[in-house]
N, C-alpha and C positions, 0 to 999 in steps of 0.2 A: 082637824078636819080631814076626813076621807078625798084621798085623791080623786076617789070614783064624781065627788061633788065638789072637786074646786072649779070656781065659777071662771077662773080665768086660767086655765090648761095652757102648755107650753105651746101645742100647737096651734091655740091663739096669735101666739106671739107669731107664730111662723105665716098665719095668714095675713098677719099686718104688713110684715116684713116684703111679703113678695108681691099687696095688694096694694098697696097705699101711694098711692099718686102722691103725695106729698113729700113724702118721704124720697121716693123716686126724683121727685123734682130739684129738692133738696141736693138729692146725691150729685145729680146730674151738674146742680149750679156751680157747689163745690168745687167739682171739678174742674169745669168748666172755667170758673173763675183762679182757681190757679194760673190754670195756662196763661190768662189776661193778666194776672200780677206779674208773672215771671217775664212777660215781654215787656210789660211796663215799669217795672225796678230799675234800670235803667235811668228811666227818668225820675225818679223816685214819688212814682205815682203810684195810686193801687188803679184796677180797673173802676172801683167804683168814685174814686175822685177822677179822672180820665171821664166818665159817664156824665159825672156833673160839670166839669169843664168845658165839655160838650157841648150841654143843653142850654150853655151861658152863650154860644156862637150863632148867635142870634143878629138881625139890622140892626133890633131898637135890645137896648136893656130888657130880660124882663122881669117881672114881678117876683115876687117868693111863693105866690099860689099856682101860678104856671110850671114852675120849676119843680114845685113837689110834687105837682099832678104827674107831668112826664115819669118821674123818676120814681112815684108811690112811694112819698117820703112824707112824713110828717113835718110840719113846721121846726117843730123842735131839734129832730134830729138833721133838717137840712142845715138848720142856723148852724149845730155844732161842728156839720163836716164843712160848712164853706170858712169857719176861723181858722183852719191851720195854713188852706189856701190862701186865703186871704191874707194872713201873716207872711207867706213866700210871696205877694206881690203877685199871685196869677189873678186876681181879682176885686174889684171895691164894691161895696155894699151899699147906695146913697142914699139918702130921700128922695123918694117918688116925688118929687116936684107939682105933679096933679093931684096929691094925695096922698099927705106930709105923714101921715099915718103907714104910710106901707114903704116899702126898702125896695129897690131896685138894684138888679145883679149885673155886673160889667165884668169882662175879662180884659185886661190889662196887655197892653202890648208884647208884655213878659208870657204871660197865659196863652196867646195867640200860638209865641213862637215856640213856647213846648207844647202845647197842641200840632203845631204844626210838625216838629220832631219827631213827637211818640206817633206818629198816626203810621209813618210805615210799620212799625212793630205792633202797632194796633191791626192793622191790616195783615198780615203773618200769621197772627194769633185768630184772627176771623178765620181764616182761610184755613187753618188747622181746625179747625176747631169744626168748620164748614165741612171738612173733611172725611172728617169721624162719624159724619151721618150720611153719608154717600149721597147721588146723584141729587134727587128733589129730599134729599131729608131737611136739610137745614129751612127749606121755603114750607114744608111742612110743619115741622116742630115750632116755626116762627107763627104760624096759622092757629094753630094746636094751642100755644100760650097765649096769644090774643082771646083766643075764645073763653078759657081761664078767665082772662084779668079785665 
């Protein structure tokens, strides 16, 4: 095939590369999410177990469909991340006692007090990170991916 007619030219690739919110967003997370690992190794958490820790410090228990909606997780893959926590004792899994059918999510006294721990280093790493997008960026960018998602 003649170069003059390949359908998909190098400089394709270069418009993707510098055009593609996705990709962008990606990169952005990536990185991003580094930073949150490295303050949270320590406690030998990643930021995305830290996130679902989180979303468990709630009054009441809650559900497994509340918990994936916050975080856009799938059922499947929330069940998989909350067993290794669960095995360290940061959290128990019950029966929904209203409806023996569904699992209710608790954070465990143990789970409290390393949430309680990593949050200054959780805090550092916002604030860094908060940083990198100067004055109103980060309340922007936060705006910007709501409208996204």
């Amino acid at each position: 095939m003649s170069k003059d007619h390949d359908p998909l030219p190098f400089s394709t690739t270069i418009e993707v590369r510098d055009a593609c919110l996705c990709l962008h967003v990606q990169r952005a997370a990536r990185a991003m999410a580094r930073r949150y690992d490295e303050a949270l190794r320590p406690f030998d958490l990643t930021n995305g177990q830290f996130s679902l820790l989180m979303a468990l410090n709630r009054p009441e228990p809650p559900g497994m469909g509340p918990v994936s909606a916050l975080l856009a997780m799938d059922r499947t893959t929330l069940t998989a991340a909350l067993k290794p926590l669960e095995r360290r004792g940061l959290l128990t899994v019950r029966v929904d006692p209203a409806d023996r059918r569904g699992r209710r999510l608790e954070l465990t006294a143990a789970g409290r007090a390393l949430l309680a721990a990593a949050l200054p280093a959780w805090r550092r790493a916002q604030a860094e990170n908060e940083s990198l997008l100067g004055a109103s960026g980060a309340d922007r960018l936060r705006a910007d991916l709501m409208a996204l998602s």
